[in-house]
Each structure stands twice: as structure tokens, then as C-alpha cells.
C-alpha positions as CSV (number, residue, x, y, z in Angstrom):
1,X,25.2,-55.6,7.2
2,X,28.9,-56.6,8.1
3,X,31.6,-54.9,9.4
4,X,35.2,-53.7,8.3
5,X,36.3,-57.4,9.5
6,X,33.3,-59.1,7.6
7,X,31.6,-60.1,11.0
8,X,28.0,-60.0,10.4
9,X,26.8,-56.6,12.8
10,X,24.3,-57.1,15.5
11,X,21.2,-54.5,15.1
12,X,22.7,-52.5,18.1
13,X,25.8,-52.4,16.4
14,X,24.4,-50.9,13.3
15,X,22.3,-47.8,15.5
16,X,25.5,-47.1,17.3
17,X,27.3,-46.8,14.0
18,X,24.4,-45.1,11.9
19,X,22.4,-43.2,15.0
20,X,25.1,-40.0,15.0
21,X,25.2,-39.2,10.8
22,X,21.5,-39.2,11.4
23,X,20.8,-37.0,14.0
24,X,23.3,-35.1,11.9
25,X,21.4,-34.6,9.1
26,X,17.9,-34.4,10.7
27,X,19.1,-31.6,12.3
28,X,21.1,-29.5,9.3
29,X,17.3,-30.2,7.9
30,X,16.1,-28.6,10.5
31,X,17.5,-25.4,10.5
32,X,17.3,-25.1,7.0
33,X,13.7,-25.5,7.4
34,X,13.5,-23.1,10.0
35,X,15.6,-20.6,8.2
36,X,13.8,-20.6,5.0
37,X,10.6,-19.8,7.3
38,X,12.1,-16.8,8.9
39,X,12.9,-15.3,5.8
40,X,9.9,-16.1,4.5
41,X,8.2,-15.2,7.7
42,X,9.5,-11.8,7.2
43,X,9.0,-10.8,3.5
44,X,5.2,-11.6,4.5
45,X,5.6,-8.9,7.3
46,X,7.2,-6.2,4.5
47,X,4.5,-6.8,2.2
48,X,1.9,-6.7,5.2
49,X,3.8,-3.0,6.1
50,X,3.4,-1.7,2.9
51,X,-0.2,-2.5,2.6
52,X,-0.7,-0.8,6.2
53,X,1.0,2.2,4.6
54,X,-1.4,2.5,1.6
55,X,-4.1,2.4,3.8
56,X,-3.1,4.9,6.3
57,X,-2.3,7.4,3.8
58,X,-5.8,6.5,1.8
59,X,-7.5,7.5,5.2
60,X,-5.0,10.6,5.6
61,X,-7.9,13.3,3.8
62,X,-11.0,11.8,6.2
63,X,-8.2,12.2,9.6
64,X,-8.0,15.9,8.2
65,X,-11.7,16.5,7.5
66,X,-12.3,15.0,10.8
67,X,-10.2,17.5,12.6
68,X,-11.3,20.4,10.8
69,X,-15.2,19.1,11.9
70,X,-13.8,19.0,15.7
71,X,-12.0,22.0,15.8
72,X,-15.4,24.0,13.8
73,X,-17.8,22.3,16.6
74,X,-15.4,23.3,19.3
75,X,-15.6,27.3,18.2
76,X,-19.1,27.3,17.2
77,X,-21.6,28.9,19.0
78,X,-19.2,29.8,22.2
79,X,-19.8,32.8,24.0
80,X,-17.1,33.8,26.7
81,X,-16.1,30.2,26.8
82,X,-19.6,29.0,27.4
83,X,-21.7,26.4,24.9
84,X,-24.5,28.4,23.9
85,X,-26.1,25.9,21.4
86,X,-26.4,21.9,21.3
87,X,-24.1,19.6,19.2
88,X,-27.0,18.5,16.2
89,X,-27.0,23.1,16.2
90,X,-23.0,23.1,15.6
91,X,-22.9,20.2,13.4
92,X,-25.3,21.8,11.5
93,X,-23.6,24.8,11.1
94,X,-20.5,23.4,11.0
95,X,-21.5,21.5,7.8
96,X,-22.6,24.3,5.9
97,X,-26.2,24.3,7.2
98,X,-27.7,28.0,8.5
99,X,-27.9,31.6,7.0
């Protein structure tokens, strides 16, 4: 390479004069880079969100059924307070077994 005066230009010469425009661009790369990956980053996490939804309200009926099951066992077969039967007896029951 040669310079403005048409001197040839030592290999230091030419890092000194080419190193900054460089590391310029390197780093506007960069942060593009790093940029498009947020964004991207964060349109997986919405689409992950929405599929957390869909399940959650796909499990909403067995949550209910569950706490109806609970609330029955808890009821069944008390006398002043007191269990009066074993759990297979009020799951039983509480499932429509019995008289």
C-alpha cells in the first residue's frame, strides 16, 4: 500500500491506519447480532407462554375434579369431626361405589 505522499507504508503503518474502522465494524456487527437474538430470543418465550396457557387450561376440568374428590373424601364418613372409615372406604364412596 502507499500513502497520501506515495511513500510505500510499513505493515505497522497500515494496522494503525486500518485497526480503528475495523474494530468499528466488528463491533456494529456485534450488536446487530446480539439484537436480532434478543428479539428473536423473546418471540420464542411468547410462543412458549401461549403453549403453557393451552395446557393449563386443558388440565383446568381434572384441577376441578380433583378438588371436588378432596373436598367429598374430606366429608365422608366424619362423625363429630372424627374419621370413622379408612381412605380405599371414602374413595369408594366418593366415586359412586356403595348403596
Amino acid at each position: 500500500m502507499t500513502s497520501e505522499k506515495g511513500l510505500k507504508m510499513t505493515p505497522r503503518e497500515i494496522f494503525r491506519t486500518h485497526s480503528y474502522p475495523v474494530l468499528a465494524a466488528v463491533s456494529t456487527l456485534s450488536l446487530v447480532i446480539a439484537a436480532l437474538s434478543v428479539v428473536e430470543a423473546s418471540q420464542s418465550l411468547k410462543e412458549a407462554s401461549k403453549s403453557l396457557e393451552e395446557v393449563s387450561k386443558s388440565l383446568e376440568p381434572i384441577s376441578t375434579w380433583a378438588n371436588n374428590q378432596n373436598d367429598c373424601v374430606e366429608r365422608t364418613f366424619r362423625i363429630k369431626g372424627q374419621n370413622t372409615r379408612g381412605i380405599v372406604s371414602k374413595v369408594w364412596s366418593c366415586n359412586g361405589g356403595g348403596d
